[in-house]
Structures are given as structure tokens and as C-alpha cells.
mmCIF file of the C-alpha atoms, coordinates in Angstrom:
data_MODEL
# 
_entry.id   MODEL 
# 
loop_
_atom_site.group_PDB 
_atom_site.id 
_atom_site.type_symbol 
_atom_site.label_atom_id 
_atom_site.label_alt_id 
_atom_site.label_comp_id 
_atom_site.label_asym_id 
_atom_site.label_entity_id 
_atom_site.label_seq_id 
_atom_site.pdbx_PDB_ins_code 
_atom_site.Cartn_x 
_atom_site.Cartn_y 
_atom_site.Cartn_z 
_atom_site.occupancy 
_atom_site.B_iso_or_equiv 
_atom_site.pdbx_formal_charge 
_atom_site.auth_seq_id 
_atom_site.auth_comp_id 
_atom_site.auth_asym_id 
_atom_site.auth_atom_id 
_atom_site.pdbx_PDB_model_num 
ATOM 1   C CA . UNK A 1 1   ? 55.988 -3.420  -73.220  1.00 0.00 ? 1   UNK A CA 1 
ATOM 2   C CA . UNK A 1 2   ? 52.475 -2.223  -72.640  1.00 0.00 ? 2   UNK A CA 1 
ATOM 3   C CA . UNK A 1 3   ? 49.687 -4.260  -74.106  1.00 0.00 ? 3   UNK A CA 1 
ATOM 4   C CA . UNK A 1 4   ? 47.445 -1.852  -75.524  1.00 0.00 ? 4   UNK A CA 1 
ATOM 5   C CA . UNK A 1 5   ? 44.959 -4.860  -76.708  1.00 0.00 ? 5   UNK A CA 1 
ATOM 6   C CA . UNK A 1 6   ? 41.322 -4.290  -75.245  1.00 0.00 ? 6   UNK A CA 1 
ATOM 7   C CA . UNK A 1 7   ? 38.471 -6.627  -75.474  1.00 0.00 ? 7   UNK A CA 1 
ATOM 8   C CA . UNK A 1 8   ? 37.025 -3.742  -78.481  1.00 0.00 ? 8   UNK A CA 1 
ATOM 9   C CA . UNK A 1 9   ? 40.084 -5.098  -80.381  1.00 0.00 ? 9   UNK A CA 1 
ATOM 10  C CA . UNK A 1 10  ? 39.140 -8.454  -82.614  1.00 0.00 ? 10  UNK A CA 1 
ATOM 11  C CA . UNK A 1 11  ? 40.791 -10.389 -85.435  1.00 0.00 ? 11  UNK A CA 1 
ATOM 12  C CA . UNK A 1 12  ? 38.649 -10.453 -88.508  1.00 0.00 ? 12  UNK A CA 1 
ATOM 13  C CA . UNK A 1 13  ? 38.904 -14.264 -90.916  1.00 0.00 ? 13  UNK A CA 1 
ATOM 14  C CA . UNK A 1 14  ? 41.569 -11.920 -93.438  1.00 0.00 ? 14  UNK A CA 1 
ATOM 15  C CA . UNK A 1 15  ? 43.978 -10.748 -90.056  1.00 0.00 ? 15  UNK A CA 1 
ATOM 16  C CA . UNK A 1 16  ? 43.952 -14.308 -89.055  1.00 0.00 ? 16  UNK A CA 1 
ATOM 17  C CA . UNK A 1 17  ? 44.755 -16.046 -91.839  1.00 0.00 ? 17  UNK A CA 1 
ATOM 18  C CA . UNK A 1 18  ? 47.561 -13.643 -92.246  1.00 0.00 ? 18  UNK A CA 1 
ATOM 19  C CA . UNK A 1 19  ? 48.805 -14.860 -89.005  1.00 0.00 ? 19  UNK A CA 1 
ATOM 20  C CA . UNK A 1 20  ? 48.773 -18.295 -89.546  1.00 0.00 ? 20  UNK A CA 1 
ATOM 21  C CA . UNK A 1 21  ? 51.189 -17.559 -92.309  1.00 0.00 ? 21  UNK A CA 1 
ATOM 22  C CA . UNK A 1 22  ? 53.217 -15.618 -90.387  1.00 0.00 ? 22  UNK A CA 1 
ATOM 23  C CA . UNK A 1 23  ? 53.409 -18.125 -87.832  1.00 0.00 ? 23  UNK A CA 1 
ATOM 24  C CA . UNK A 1 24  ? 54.794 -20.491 -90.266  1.00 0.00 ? 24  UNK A CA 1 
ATOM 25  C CA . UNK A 1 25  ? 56.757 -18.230 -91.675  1.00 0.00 ? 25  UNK A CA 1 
ATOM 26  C CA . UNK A 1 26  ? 57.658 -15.185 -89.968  1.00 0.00 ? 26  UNK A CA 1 
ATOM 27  C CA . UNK A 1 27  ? 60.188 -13.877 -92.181  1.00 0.00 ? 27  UNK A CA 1 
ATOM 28  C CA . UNK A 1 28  ? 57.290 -13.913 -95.120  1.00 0.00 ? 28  UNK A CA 1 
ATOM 29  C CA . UNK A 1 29  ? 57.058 -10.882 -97.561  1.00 0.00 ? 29  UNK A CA 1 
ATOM 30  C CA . UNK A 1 30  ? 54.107 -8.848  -98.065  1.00 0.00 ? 30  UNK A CA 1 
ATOM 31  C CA . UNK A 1 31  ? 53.756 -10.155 -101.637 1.00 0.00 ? 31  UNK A CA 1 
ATOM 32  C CA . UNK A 1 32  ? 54.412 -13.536 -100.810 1.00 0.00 ? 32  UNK A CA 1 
ATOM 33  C CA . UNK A 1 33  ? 51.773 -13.321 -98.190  1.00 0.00 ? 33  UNK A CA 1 
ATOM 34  C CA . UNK A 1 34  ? 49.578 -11.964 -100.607 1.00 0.00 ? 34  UNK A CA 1 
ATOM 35  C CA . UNK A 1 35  ? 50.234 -14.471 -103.638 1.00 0.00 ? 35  UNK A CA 1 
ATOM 36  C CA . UNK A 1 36  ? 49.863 -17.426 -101.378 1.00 0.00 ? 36  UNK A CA 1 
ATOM 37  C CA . UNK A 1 37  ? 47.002 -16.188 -100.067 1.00 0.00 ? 37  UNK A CA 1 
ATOM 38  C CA . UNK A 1 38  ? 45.278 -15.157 -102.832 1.00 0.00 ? 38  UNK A CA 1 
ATOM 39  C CA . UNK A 1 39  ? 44.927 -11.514 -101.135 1.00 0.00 ? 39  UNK A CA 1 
ATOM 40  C CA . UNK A 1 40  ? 45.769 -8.167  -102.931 1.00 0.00 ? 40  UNK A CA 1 
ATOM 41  C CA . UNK A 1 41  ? 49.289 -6.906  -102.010 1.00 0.00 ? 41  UNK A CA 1 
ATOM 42  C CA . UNK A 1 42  ? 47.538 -3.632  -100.592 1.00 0.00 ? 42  UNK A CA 1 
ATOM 43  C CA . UNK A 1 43  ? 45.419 -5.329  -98.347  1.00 0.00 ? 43  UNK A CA 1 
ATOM 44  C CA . UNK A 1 44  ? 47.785 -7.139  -96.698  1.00 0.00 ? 44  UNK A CA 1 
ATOM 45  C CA . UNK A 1 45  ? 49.870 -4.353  -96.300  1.00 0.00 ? 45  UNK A CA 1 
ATOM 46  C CA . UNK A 1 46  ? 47.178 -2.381  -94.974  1.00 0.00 ? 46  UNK A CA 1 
ATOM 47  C CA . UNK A 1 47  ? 46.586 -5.578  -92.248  1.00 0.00 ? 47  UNK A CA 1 
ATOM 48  C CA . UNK A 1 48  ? 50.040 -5.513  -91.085  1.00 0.00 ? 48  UNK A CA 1 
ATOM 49  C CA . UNK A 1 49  ? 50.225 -2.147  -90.596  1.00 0.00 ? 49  UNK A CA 1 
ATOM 50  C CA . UNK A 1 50  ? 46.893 -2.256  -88.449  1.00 0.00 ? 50  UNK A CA 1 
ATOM 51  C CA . UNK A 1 51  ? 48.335 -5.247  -86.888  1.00 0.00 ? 51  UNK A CA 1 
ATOM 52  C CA . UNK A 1 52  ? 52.145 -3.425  -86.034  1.00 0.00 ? 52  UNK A CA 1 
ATOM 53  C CA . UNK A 1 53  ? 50.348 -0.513  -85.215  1.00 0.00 ? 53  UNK A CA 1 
ATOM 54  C CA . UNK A 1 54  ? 49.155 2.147   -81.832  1.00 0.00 ? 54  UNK A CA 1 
ATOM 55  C CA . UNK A 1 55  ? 47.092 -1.374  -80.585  1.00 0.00 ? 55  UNK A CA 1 
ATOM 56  C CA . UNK A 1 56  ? 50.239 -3.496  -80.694  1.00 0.00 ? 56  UNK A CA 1 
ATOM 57  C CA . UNK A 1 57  ? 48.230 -6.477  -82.008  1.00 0.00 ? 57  UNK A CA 1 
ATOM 58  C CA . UNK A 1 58  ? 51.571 -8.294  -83.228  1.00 0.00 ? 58  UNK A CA 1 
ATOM 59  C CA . UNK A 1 59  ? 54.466 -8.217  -81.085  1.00 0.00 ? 59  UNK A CA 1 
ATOM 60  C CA . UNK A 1 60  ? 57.782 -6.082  -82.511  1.00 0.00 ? 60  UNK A CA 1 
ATOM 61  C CA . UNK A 1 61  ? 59.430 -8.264  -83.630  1.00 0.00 ? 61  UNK A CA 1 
ATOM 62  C CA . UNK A 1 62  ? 62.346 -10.270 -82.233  1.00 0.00 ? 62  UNK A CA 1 
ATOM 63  C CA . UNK A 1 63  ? 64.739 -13.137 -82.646  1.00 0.00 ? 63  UNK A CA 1 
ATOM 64  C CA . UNK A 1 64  ? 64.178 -16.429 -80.588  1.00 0.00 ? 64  UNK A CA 1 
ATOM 65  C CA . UNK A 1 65  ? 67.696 -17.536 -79.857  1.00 0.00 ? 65  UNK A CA 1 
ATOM 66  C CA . UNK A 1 66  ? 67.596 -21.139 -78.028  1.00 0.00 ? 66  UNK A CA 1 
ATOM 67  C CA . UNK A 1 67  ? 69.336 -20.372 -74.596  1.00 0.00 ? 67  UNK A CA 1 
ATOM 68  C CA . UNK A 1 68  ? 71.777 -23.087 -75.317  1.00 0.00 ? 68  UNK A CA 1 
ATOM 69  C CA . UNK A 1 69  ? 73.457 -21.500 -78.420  1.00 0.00 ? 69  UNK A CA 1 
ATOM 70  C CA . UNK A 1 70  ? 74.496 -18.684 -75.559  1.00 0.00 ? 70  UNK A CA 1 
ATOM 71  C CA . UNK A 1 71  ? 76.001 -20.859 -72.980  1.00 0.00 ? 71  UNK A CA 1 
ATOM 72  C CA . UNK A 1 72  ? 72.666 -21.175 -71.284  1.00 0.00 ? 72  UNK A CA 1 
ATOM 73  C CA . UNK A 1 73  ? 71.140 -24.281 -71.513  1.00 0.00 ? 73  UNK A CA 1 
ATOM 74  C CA . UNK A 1 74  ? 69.239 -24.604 -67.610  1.00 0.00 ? 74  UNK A CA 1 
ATOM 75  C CA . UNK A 1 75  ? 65.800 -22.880 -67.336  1.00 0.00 ? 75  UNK A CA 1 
ATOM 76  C CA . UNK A 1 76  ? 64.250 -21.688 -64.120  1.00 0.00 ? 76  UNK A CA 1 
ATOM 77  C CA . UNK A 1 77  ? 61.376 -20.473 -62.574  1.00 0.00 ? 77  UNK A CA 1 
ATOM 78  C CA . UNK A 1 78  ? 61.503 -18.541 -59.837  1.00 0.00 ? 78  UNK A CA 1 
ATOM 79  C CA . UNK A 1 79  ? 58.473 -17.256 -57.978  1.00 0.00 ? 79  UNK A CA 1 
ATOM 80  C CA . UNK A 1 80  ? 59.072 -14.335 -55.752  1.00 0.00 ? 80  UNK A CA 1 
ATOM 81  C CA . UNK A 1 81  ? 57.165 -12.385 -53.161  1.00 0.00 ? 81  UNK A CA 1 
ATOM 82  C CA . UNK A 1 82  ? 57.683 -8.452  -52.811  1.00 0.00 ? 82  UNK A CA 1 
ATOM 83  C CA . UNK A 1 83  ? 57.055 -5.537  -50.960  1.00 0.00 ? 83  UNK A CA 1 
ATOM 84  C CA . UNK A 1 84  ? 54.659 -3.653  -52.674  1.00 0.00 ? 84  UNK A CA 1 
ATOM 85  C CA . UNK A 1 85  ? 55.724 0.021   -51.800  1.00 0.00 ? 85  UNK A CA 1 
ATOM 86  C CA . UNK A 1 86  ? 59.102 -1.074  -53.762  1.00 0.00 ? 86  UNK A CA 1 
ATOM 87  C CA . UNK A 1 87  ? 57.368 -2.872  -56.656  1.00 0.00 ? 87  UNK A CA 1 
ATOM 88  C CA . UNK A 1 88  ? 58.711 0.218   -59.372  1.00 0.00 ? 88  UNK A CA 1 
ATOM 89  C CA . UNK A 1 89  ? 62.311 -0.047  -58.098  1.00 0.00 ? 89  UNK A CA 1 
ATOM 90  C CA . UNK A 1 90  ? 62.031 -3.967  -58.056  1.00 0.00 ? 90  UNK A CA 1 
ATOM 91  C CA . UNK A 1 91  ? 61.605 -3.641  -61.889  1.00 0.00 ? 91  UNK A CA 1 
ATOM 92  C CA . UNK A 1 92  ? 64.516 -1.295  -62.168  1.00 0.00 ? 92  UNK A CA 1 
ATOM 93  C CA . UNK A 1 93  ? 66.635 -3.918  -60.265  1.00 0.00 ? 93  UNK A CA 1 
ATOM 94  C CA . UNK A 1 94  ? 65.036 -7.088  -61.757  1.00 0.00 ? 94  UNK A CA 1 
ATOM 95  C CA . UNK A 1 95  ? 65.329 -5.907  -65.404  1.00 0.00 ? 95  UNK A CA 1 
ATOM 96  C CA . UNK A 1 96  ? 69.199 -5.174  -64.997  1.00 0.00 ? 96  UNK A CA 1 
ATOM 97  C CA . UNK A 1 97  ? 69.437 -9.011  -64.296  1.00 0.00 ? 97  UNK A CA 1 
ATOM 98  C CA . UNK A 1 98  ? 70.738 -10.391 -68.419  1.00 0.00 ? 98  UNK A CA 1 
ATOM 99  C CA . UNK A 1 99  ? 69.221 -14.056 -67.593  1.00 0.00 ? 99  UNK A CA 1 
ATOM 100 C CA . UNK A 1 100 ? 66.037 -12.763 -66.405  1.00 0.00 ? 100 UNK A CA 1 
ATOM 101 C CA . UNK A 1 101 ? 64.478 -13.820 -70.033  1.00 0.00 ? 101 UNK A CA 1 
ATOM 102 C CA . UNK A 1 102 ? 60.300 -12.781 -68.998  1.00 0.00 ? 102 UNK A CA 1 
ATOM 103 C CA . UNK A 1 103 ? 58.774 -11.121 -65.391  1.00 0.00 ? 103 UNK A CA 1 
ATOM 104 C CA . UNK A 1 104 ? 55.361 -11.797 -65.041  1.00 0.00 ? 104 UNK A CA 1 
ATOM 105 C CA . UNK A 1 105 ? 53.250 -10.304 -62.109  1.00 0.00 ? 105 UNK A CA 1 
ATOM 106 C CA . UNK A 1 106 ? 50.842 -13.000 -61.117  1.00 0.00 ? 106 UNK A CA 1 
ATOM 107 C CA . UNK A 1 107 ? 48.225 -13.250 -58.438  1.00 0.00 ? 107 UNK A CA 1 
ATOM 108 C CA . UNK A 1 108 ? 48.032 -15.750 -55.559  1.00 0.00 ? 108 UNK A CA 1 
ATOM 109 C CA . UNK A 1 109 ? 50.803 -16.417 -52.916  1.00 0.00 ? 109 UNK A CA 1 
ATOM 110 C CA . UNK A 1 110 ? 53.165 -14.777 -55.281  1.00 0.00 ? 110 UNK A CA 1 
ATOM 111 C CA . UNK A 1 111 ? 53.486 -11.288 -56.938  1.00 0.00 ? 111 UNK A CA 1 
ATOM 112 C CA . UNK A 1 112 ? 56.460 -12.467 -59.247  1.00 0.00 ? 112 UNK A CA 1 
ATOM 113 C CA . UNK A 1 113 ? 56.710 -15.196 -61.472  1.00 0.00 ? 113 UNK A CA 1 
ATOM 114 C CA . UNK A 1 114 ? 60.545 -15.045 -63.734  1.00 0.00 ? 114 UNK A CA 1 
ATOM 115 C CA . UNK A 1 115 ? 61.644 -17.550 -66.093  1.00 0.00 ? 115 UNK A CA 1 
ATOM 116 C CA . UNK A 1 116 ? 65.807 -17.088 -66.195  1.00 0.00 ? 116 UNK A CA 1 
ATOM 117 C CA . UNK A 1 117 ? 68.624 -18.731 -68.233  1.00 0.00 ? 117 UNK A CA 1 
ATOM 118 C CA . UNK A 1 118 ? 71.471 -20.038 -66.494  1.00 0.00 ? 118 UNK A CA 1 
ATOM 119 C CA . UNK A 1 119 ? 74.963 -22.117 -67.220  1.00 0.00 ? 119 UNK A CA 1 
ATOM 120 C CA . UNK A 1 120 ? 74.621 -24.777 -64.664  1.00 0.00 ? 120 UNK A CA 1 
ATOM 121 C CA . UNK A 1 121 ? 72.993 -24.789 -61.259  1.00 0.00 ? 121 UNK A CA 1 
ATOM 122 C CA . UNK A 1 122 ? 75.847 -22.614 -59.919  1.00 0.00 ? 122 UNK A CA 1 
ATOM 123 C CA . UNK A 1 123 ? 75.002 -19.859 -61.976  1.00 0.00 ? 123 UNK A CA 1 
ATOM 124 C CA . UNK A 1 124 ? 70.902 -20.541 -61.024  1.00 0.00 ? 124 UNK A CA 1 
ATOM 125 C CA . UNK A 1 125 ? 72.121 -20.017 -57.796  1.00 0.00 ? 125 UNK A CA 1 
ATOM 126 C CA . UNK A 1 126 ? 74.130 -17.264 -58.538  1.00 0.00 ? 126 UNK A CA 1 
ATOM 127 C CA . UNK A 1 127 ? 71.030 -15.420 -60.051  1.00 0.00 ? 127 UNK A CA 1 
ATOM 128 C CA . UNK A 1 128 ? 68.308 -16.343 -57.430  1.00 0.00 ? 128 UNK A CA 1 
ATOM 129 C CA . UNK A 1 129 ? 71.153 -14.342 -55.037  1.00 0.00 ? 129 UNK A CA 1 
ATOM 130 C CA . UNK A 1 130 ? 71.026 -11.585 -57.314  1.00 0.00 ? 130 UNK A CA 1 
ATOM 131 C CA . UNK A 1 131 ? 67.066 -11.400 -57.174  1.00 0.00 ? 131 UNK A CA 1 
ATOM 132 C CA . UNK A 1 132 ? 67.163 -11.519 -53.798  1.00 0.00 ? 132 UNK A CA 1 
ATOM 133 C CA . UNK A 1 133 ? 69.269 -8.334  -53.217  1.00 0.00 ? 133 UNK A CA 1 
ATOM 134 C CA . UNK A 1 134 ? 66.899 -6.638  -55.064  1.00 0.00 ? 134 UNK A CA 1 
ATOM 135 C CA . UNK A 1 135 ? 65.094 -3.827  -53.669  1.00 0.00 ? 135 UNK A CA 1 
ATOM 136 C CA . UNK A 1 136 ? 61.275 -4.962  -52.421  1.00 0.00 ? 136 UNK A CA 1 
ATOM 137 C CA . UNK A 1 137 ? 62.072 -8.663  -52.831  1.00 0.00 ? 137 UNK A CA 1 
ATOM 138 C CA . UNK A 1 138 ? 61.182 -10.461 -49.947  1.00 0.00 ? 138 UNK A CA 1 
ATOM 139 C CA . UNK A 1 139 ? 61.328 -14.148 -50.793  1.00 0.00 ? 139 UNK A CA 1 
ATOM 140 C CA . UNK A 1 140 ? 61.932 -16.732 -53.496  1.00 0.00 ? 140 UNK A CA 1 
ATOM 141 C CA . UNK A 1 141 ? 60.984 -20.117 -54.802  1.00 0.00 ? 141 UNK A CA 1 
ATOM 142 C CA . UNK A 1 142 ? 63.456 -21.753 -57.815  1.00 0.00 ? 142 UNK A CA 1 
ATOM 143 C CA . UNK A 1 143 ? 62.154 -24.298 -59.736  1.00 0.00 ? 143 UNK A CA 1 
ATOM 144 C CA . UNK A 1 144 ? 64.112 -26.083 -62.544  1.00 0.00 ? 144 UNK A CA 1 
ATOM 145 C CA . UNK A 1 145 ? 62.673 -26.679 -65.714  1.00 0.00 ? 145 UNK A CA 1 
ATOM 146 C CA . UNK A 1 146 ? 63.639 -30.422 -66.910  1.00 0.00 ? 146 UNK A CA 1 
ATOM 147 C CA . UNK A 1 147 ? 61.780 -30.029 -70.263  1.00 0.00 ? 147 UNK A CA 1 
ATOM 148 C CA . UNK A 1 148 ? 59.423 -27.868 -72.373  1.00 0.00 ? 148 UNK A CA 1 
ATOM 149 C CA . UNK A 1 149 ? 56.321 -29.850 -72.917  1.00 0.00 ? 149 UNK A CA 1 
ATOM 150 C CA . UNK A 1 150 ? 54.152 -27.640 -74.857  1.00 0.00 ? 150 UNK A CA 1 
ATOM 151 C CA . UNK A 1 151 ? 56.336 -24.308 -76.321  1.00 0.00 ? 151 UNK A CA 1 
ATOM 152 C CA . UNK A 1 152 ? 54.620 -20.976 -76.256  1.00 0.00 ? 152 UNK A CA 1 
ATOM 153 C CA . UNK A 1 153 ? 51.891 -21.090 -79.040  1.00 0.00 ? 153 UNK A CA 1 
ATOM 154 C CA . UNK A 1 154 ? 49.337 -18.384 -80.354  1.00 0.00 ? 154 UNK A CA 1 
ATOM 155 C CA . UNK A 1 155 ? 48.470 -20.104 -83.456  1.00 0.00 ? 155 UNK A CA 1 
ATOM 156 C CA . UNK A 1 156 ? 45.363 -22.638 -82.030  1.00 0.00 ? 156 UNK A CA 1 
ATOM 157 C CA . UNK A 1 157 ? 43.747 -19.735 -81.291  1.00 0.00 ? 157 UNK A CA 1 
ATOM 158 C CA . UNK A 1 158 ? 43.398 -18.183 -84.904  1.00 0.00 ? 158 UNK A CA 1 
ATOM 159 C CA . UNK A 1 159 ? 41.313 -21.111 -86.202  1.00 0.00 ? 159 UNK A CA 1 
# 
């Protein structure tokens, strides 16, 4: 997904209080958003759909499945270096990879950084093989997560 956000794009008080519901409530209705709110259904509508829409403000949306309740309880990061004349086919390769869960480009003495899902170490190693048979990779790095600290968060930025 391309982030069509640009630093034009800003979140009036209405958009986010609207997401700070959402957030604690995803799966909230437009008229229950706007009841305990105290906004008018048509406003909120109208938010959302500036909010789903050609700026992709909100995300699509998606369900967040712990990697456990699929078999996959070990998390890794693995930092990889690549050959930047193969960086388009490196996609094509790494994004055929199921456990590869989020591919970040990053700067510094890596151009990859990829959070995967495995069984058990095996299967970690399994993967970082896989990675490294893809086309422009060059080198990896595996680190294990032992435990998520702080989970991904949005909402401390809406106050």
C-alpha cells in the first residue's frame, strides 16, 4: 500500500475524536459513533468517508489475528541488506514469503527491516533461508523477539 498522506493532509478536533472511538472500538457504527459523540449521523459519515478515501487517512481495514492462534507464536526481525538494481524483484520474492507479516525499507547499514511469524526456531531458520535465496538479497541479521513491550499505537497522537 501506498501512503498517499502529505504534510497538506491534517486531522481537524471532529476527525480525531472520531478516531479515538474507533480505536476503542473499531467495529463501531456510524450512528453509534454519532450518538456517543454527540455528532450528527451525516457528519460522521461524511468524516469517514474523507478519512477511507483517495488520501488513505485510515488504513482498509483488516483483522489482527495474534500469530499464535495460527501456529505461529515466535516473532523475528530480520534486517537484510540488498542489491539495489534487484530491489523490485526482491519485493516480488519477499512478498511470496506467508510469514513475512510487514517489510519496511529503512536507512542506515540496512535497506530491509521484516518482522516474520514462525513455529519454532526451526521454521525461523527455515524462513531466513528462504529470504536469502531471494533475488538482490545479499545478507541477513535475525533477531528474536522475546516480548512486545509497547504494541503498535496511533491513538497518543490524536490528543
Amino acid at each position: 500500500m501506498t501512503n498517499k498522506v502529505t504534510q497538506s493532509t491534517f486531522l481537524d478536533a471532529t476527525d480525531k475524536q472520531i478516531l479515538r472511538a474507533l480505536d476503542q472500538d473499531p467495529r463501531a457504527t456510524i450512528a453509534f459513533l454519532a450518538q456517543s459523540l454527540g455528532l450528527a449521523r451525516g457528519t460522521v459519515h461524511a468524516r469517514m468517508q474523507k478519512l477511507y478515501g483517495p488520501q488513505e487517512l485510515l488504513a482498509a481495514e483488516t483483522i489482527k489475528v495474534p500469530p499464535s492462534a495460527v501456529g505461529r507464536p515466535l516473532r523475528a526481525i530480520i534486517t537484510a541488506q540488498v542489491e539495489q538494481s534487484q530491489f523490485d524483484e526482491l519485493v516480488e520474492d519477499v512478498s511470496e514469503i506467508h510469514e513475512v507479516v510487514e517489510c519496511l525499507g529503512v536507512s542506515g547499514n540496512h535497506d530491509l527491516h521484516i518482522e516474520v511469524v514462525a513455529a519454532d526456531a526451526d521454521d525461523i531458520y527455515r524462513v531466513t533461508q528462504r529470504l536469502m535465496m531471494c533475488r538482490g538479497v545479499t545478507r541477513t541479521s535475525t533477531m528474536l523477539v522475546l516480548r512486545e513491550v509497547i504494541p503498535r499505537r496511533m491513538s497518543q497522537l490524536l490528543r
